[in-house]
N, C-alpha and C positions, 0 to 999 in steps of 0.2 A: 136444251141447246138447239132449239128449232127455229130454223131463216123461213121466213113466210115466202110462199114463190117458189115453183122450181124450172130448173132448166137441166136440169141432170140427176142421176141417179149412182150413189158410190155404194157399194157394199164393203165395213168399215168393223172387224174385230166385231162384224155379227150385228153390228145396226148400220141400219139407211141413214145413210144421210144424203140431203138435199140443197143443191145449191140456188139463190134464185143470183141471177144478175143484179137486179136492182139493189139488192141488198146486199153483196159482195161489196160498195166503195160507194154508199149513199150519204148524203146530206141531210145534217137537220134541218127543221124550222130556223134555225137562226143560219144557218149557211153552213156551219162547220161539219168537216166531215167523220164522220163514226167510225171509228175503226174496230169498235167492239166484238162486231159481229165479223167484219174482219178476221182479227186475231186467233179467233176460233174456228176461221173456216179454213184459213193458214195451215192450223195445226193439223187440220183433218187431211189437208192436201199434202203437208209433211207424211204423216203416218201412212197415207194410201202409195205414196211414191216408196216408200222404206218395207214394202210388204207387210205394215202392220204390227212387225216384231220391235220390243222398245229395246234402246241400245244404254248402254252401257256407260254411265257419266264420269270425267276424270275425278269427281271430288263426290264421296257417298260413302254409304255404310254396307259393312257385309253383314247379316246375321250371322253368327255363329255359335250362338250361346253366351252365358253368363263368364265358363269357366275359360273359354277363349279370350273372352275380353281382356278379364282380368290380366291373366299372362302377358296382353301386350302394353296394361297400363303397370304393372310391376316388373318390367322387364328392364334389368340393369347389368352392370359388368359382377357381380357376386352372380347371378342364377341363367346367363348365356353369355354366348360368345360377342355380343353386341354392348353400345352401353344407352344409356337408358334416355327416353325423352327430354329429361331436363337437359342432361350435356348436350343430347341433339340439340336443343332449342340453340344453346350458347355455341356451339360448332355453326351452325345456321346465323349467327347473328353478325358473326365475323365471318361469313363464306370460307370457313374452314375446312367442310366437307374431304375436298378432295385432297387437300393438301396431307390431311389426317389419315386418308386412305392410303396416299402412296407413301409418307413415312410418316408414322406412329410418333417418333420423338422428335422430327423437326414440326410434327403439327403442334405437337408438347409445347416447344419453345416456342413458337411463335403466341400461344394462345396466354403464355406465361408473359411474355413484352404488352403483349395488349391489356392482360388481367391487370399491371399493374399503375396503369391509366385509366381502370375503369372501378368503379366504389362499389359495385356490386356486388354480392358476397357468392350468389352462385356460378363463377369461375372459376372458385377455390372448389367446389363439389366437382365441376367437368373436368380440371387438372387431375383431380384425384382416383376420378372413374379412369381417366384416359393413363395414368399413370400405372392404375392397378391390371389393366385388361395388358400395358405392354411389356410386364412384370411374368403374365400369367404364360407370354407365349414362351418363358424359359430359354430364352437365346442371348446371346450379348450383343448389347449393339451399339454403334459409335458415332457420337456428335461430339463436333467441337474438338477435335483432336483426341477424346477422351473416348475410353472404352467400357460399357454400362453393363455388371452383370444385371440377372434380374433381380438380386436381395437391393441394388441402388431404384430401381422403378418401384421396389416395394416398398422403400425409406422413402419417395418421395410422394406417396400416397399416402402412407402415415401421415405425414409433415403436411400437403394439402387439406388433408381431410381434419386434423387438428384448427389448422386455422381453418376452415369452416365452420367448424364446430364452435370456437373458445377462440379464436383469434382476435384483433383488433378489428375496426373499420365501421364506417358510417352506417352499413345496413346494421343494425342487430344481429345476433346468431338465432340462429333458426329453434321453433321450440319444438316440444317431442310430437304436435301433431301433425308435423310437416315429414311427408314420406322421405323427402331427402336426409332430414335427422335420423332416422334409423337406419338408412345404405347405409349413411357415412359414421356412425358408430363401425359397422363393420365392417367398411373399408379400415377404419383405421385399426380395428381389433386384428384384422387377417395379416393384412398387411405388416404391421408390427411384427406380428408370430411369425410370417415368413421370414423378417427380418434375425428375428431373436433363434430360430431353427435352423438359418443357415449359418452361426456363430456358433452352436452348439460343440464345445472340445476347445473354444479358441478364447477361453478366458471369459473376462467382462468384457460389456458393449462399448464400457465409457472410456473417455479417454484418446478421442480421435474423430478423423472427419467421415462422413458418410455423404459420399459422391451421390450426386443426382440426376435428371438430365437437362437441369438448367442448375447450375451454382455446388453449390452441396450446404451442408450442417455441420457443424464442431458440436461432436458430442462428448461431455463428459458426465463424469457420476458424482451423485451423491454422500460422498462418505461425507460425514460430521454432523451431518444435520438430524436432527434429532428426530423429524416427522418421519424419516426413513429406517425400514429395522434392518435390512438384511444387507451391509455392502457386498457385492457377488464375489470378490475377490478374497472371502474368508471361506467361499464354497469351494469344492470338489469340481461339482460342474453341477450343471442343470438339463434340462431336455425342456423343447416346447409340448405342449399339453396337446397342442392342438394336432396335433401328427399322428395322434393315437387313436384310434377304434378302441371303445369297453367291451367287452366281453366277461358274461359271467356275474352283470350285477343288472337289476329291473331299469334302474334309470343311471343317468347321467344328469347329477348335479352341476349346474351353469349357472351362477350368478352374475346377469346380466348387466351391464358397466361397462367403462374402457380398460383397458388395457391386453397385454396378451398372458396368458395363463403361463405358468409353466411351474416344471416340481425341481426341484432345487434337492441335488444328492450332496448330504456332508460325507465328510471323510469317517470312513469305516472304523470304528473303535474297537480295541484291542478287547477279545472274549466275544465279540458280534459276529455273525456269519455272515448280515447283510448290512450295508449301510442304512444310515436314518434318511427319511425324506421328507418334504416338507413344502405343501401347497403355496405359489406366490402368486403375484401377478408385477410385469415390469409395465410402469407407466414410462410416457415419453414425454416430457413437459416441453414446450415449444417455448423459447424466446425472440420474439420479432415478428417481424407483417411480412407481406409476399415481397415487398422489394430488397429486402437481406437475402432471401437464397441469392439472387445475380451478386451482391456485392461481395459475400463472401462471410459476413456478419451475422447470419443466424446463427444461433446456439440452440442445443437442447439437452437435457439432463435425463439420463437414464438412473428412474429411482424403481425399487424392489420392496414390493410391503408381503408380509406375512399374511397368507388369508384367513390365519386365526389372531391376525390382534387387527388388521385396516379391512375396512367393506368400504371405503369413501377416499378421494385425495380433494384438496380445496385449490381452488385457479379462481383465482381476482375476484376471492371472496365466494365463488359457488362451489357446491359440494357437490362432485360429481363420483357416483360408485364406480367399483373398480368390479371389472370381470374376473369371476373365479373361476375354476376347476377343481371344486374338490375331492370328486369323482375318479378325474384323470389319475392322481397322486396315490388313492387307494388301491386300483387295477394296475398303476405302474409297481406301487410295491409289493405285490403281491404277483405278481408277475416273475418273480424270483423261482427255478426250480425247487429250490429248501423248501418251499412251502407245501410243496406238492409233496415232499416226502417227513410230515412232520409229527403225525399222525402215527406212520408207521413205524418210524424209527422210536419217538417216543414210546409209543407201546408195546411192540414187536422187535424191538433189537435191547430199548433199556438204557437209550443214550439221546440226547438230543443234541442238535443242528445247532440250537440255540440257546445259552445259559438259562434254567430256569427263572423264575422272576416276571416282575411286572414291567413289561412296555409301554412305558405313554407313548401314545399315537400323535401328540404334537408339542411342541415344548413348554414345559411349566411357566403358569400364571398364573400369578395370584388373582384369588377372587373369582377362580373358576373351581365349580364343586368338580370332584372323580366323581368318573364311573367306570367303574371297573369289572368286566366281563372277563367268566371262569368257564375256561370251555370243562365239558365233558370228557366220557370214558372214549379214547381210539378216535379224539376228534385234536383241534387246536384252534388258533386263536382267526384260523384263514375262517371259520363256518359263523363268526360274529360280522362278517363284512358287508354282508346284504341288510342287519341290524344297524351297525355303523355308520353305512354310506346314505342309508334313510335318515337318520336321524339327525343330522350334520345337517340336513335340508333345512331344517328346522333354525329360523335362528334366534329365536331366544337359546334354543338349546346347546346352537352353535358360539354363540358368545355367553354364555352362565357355567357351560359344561369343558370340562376337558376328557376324554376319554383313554381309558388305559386298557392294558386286556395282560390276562395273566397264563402266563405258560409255565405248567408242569408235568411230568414222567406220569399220566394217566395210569400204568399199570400198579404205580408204589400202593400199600395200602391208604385208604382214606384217610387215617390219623395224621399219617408221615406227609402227607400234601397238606392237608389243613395245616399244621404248625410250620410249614414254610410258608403258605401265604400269609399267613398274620406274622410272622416276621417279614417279609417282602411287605404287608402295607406298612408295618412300622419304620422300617427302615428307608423305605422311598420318599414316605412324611416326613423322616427328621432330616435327610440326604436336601429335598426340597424346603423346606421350611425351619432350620436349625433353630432359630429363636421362640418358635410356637406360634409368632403371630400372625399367620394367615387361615383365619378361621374358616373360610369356602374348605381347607383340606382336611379338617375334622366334621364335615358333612356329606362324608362319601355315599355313596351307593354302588351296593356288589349286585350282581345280576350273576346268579348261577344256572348252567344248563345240565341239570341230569346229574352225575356223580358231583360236578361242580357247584350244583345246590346245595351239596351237604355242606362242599369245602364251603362256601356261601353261611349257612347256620352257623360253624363252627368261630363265625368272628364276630356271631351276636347272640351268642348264649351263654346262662352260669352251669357248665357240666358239674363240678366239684367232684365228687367219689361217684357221679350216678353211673358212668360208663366201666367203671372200674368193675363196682361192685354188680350192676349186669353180667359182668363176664366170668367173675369169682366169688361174687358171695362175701366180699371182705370190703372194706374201707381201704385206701390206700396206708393208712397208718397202720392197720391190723395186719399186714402183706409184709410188717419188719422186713423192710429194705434199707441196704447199706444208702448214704447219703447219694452216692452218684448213680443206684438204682433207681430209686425214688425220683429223683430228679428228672430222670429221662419216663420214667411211667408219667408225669404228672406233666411233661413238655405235649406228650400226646394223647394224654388224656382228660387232662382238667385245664378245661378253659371259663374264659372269662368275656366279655362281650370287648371289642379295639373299641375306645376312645373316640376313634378316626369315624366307624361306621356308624350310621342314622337311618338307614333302611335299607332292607334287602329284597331281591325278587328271585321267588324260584321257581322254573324255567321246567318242567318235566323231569319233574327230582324226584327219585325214587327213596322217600325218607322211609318205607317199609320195607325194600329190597326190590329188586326188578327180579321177575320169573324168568330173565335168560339167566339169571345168577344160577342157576343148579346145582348140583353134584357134578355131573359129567362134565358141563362146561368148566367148571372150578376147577376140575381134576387135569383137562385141555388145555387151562390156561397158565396150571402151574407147570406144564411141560413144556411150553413155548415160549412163554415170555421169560424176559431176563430183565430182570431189574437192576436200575443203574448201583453203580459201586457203593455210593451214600446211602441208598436202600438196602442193601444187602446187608452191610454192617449193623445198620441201626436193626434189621430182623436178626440180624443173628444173635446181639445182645438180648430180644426179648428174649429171644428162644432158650436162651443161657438161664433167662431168669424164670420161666415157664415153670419150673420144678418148686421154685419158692412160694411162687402166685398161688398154682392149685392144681392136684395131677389130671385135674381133667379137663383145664383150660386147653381151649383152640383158638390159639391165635391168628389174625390174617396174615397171607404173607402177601396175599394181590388184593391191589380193588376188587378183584371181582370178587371175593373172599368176605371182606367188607360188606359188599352191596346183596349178601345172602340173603333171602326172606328170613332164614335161621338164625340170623346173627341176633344175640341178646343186646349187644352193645347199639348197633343200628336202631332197635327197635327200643329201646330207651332213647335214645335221642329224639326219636321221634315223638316221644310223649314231653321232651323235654321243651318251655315256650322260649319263643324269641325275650331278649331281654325287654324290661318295659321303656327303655330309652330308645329299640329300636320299630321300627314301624317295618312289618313283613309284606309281601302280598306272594301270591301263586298264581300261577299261569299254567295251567294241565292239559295235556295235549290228549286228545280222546276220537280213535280213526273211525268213522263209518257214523250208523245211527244213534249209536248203542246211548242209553239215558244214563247218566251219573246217576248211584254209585258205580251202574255196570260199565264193562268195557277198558281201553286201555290205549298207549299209545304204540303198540308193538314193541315192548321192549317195558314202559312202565305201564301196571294199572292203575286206575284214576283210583282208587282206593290207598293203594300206597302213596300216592303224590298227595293227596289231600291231605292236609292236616289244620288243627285250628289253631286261633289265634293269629289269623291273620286277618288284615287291615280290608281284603278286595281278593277274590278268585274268578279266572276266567276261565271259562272252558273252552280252547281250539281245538275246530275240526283239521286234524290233522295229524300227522305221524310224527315220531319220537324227537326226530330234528326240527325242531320248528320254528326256531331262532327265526330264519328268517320268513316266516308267513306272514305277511300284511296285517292279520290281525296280531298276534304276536307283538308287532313291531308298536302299530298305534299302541295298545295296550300298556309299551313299557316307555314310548311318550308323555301317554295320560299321565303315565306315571311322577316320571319324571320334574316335567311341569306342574303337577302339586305337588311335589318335595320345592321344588323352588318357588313356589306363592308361597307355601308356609314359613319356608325360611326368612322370605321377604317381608312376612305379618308377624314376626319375630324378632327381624334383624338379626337371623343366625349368622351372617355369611358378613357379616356389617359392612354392609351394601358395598361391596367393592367392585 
C-alpha cells in the first residue's frame, strides 16, 4: 500500500506511511479521477486522527467460545428467564417489543389478533413461549375484566403449543429437525403438568372451561370411547409426575412423547396397607385453529392412557408417542413408610404390614408372560426396584412382560413359604385367567434371590419322598400317618413342578446352606424371631408328629434352620434337577478376586450356590445383594428376551 511521492511523514501502528500530493486526488489517462489510492490514504488519516486504537463496531461478533455460543443459539423460555430468537424474530416483526415488556398479557393479545391474519405457523410457537414465561412468574393477573391465575397461562401454552405442533393452517407443522419442534413438545409437556398438578385433589380436568388470556377452551373428557382406558373419575386421585425428584433408583425412566406424566392412586382395598398405583400420561387433544380461543368455540378433550397398554395416540391420522414416567410411579410407591419397615417386621416381629402373596406391579393383561420376583431372608419386595425400574426400560420387555413380586414371613421355615407361593401362583392364575385361556400365564418366570431361590426350585421340581426320606430314613408311606398327617407332611414336602412355570433364575441362592446359618446364630434366631400365627400352628403340628416320624428327627422351626449347611433335606434338594419342562439358569454373586470354585458372597459360598443342570451361570463381582448390580440386571434381561424369542419360535404365548 505504497503512494509513490512524498510530502509527509506519519508514524502509523508501527509503519511509515507516505503521502505524496499528487497522488492524494490524481487523474488517469482518460481524465477520470482515482480515488483508489485515495480511499486508503482516508483510512490512514482516519486511524492517525483516532490514535491508532480500532473502535468498536455496532454490528460484530464477540469470541467467546463454542459453549457460549451455543447457550445464546438454545436459549428459550424452558432453560432462562428470556424467550428465545424465533419468538424475538416474531415480537420484531410486529414492533411488539416494547409493548411485551411493559405488559406480558396485553402483548399476548395483541400478537394473538394479529396471529390470526397471518398463515404463518410460527406465531403459534411465540404465543406459547410468551404464554409459558408469564405462567412461570406465578402471580395472577388481569386482562379484559377477567382474572388469570398462572395454571390459565399454563392451559394456554399447552393449547398454542398443540396447535403448532398438530394444528391446522397453510404452513405445514414443523418436523422433528426444526429446534422449535422439540421447545414446543416441552412447552406443551410442562405446561400440561403444570396444568394437571395444580388440579391435583380436585377431581377430573374434564368437564369445564379453562380460561386463558385471550378466549379460554371447553374442556371435556373422554368417557366411552373405547381408544381411552382410564376415565379419571373412577380414580381416587392422581399426582403429576413431574413434581417429584427420584431418589434411591440409578436412572429415571422418560419415554419421550407428549403428554404430562402422572401416577394415578386407586382406592385402597380392604386387607392392603397401601393403595395400588398405576403409570399414565393425560394427553390434551385440541379441537379448532387460533381464531376459536377469541370466539369462544375451541374445545378440547382430556384423555388418560395407561403406560402399560398406550406408548402412541393418533391426531389426523399421525402417530404421535405419548410421554411416560415409569420411574416416577415406582419411587412414588415406594415412598410409603410400610416399606421401610417390612423387612423387619416380617422377620423380626413375625407379622406383616401387608397380606402375604403375590402383587402384580400393574394390572393384568393378557398375553403378557409374569415374572415373578421372590425376595430373600430379612429383605422384601422394595430390594427388587432397581431390577424393575431397569427393566421396564426395555420395551419389548415392557409390552411382552408384566411383572409381579411376592411377599412372604422370611423368617417361617423354607417348606412353609414354598407351599404358599405355589398356591399364591395357582391361585393368582385362576383369579386372572378362570377359563385357561391366556396361554402368556402359563409361561411365567420366577427369579429368586437367596432363600427365595430355593422357594424359586420348589415350583419346578419332582421332590416325591426325596426330602422326606433325607430327613428320616423312611418313605412317606412307611411314616404310617393318619390321613390328615400325611396330608400336611406331603403339602410341604412333596412337590411337583406348577404348570404355570417355564423357567427359573436363581439369584445367590444358597442350595447348600449359607455359613451365617450356624449353630449360634440358629440358636439367636430362635430366641428373637416370632413367627406369625399360621407358622406357629403349622410347627407345632410337625412337632406333634416328630415322635411318629423318627426320635431323632430335627425339624426347622426358622429359615434359618432350613438354610443349615447340616440340613439333610436342603442338601437333597440340592442334588435334586429342575424339572425337564423347566429351563434354569444361576447367577452367583462371588466379592473380591477370589476364582470359582473358591470364594463367596458374604453370606453364600459359590460352592453352595452352584449347582448343575442349569441352562447359563454368571459369575458377579459382588456381595450377597446383588439384585441390583448392572450386571445382575443385563444378565436377567438376556434372559428374559430369550425365553420370549423361544416362546415366539414356538408360538407358546400364541402371539398375543
Amino acid at each position: 500500500m505504497d503512494c509513490p511521492g512524498w510530502i509527509g511523514c506519519r508514524r502509523v501502528m508501527g509503519k511509515e506511511w507516505k503521502l505524496n500530493e499528487d497522488t492524494m486526488i490524481r487523474k488517469d489517462m482518460s481524465g477520470n479521477r482515482c480515488r483508489g489510492c485515495l480511499g486508503a490514504c482516508l483510512s490512514v488519516v482516519l486511524l492517525v486522527v483516532s490514535g491508532g486504537c480500532a473502535t468498536r463496531t455496532p454490528v460484530g461478533v464477540t469470541s467467546m467460545g463454542v459453549a457460549d455460543a451455543y447457550a445464546q443459539i438454545d436459549e428459550n423460555a424452558l432453560n432462562s428467564s428470556g424467550y428465545s430468537s424465533y419468538t424475538a424474530t416474531v415480537l420484531h416483526r410486529y414492533s411488539l417489543e416494547r409493548v411485551y415488556a411493559r405488559s406480558p398479557v396485553n402483548g399476548i393479545a395483541k400478537l394473538h389478533a394479529l396471529a390470526c391474519a397471518d398463515n404463518r405457523r410460527d406465531t403459534l410457537f411465540a404465543l406459547s413461549e410468551l404464554s409459558f414465561l408469564l405462567g412461570r412468574e406465578n402471580r395472577r393477573v388481569k386482562t379484559d375484566g377477567r382474572t388469570l391465575a398462572p395454571e390459565h397461562c399454563y392451559a394456554a401454552a399447552a393449547v398454542y403449543a398443540y396447535l403448532f405442533l398438530l394444528g391446522p393452517g397453510e404452513e405445514p407443522p414443523p418436523d422433528a429437525y426444526d429446534r422449535r419442534f422439540r421447545v414446543a413438545c416441552d412447552l406443551y409437556n410442562r405446561s400440561l403438568g403444570y396444568v394437571i398438578a395444580s388440579r391435583e385433589g380436585r377431581g377430573s380436568s374434564g368437564g369445564m372451561a379453562w380460561l386463558l388470556p385471550v378466549g379460554s377452551i371447553a374442556i371435556e373428557r373422554s368417557d366411552g370411547r373405547a381408544d381411552v382406558d382410564i376415565p379419571l373419575k373412577e380414580n381416587e386421585t392422581y399426582v403429576s409426575a413431574d413434581r417429584f425428584r427420584i431418589r434411591g433408583l440409578s436412572v429415571r425412566n422418560r419415554n419421550a412423547g407428549l403428554g404430562a406424566p402422572i401416577v394415578i392412586v386407586r382406592k385402597q382395598r380392604a386387607g392392603d396397607a397401601v393403595a395400588e398405583s398405576l403409570p399414565a400420561t393425560v394427553f390434551l387433544r385440541v379441537h379448532g385453529g387460533l381464531s376459536d380461543i377469541a370466539k369462544g368455540t375451541l374445545t378440547g378433550e382430556i384423555e388418560v392412557f395407561s403406560a402399560f397398554t398406550r406408548d402412541h395416540v393418533e391426531v389426523d391420522g399421525r402417530c404421535i408417542p405419548l410421554e411416560a414416567d415409569l420411574t416416577a410411579r415406582i419411587a412414588y410407591t415406594l415412598n410409603d413408610p410400610v416399606y421401610g419397615q417390612i423387612e423387619k417386621m416380617l422377620f423380626r416381629l413375625g407379622r406383616a404390614p401387608l397380606n402375604p402373596g403375590i402383587y402384580p406391579t400393574q394390572p393384568y393383561q393378557p398375553g403378557k408372560v409374569p415374572v415373578l420376583f421372590v425376595h430373600g431372608t430379612m429383605s422384601s419386595p422394595v430390594y427388587w426396584a432397581e431390577m424393575w425400574n431397569t427393566l421396564l426400560a426395555d420395551r419389548v420387555l415392557r409390552e411382552k412382560c408384566q411383572f409381579w413380586v411376592y411377599l412372604y414371613d422370611s423368617a417361617k421355615p423354607v417348606a412353609q413359604s414354598a407351599a404358599h407361593l405355589r398356591e399364591s401362583v395357582e391361585g393368582t392364575v385362576a383369579k386372572m385367567d378362570p377359563d385357561g385361556k391366556d396361554m402368556a400365564l402359563r409361561q411365567m418366570v420366577v427369579i429368586g434371590h437367596s432363600q427365595g431361590g430355593l422357594l424359586t426350585k420348589l415350583t419346578a421340581t419332582h421332590t416325591g419322598d426325596t426330602l422326606v426320606r433325607a430327613a428320616t430314613g423312611k418313605t412317606i408311606a412307611e411314616l404310617k400317618l393318619a390321613p390328615d398327617e400325611e396330608a400336611l407332611v406331603r403339602r410341604l414336602t412333596d412337590f411337583d413342578p406348577l404348570p404355570e412355570v417355564r423357567r427359573v433364575v436363581f439369584i445367590s441362592t444358597p442350595h447348600r446352606g449359607s455359613y451365617l446359618a450356624g449353630g449360634f446364630v440358629r440358636k439367636l434366631a430362635r430366641r428373637f424371631l416370632a413367627l406369625p400365627q399360621q407358622a406357629l400352628e403349622t410347627s407345632t403340628q410337625l412337632l406333634r408328629l416328630a415322635p411318629k416320624i423318627s426320635p431323632d428327627v430335627k425339624l426347622a422351626s426358622t429359615s434359618i434352620d432350613t438354610m443349615a449347611p447340616d440340613n439333610p433335606s436342603l442338601l437333597a434338594l440340592a442334588e435334586i434337577p429342575v424339572a425337564p419342562s423347566v429351563t434354569a439358569h444361576s447367577i452367583i454373586a462371588v466379592k473380591g478376586d477370589d476364582v470359582p470354585p473358591a470364594g463367596g458372597d458374604g453370606v453364600v459360598k459359590y460352592a453352595s450356590a452352584h449347582v448343575g443342570g442349569v441352562e447359563s451361570e454368571l459369575v458377579v463381582r459382588s456381595g450377597h445383594s446383588c439384585q441390583g448390580n448392572p450386571t445382575t440386571i443385563e444378565e436377567v434381561r438376556r434372559i428374559l428376551l430369550e425365553h420370549l424369542g423361544q416362546m415366539a419360535g414356538t408360538g407358546s404365548a400364541s402371539a398375543q
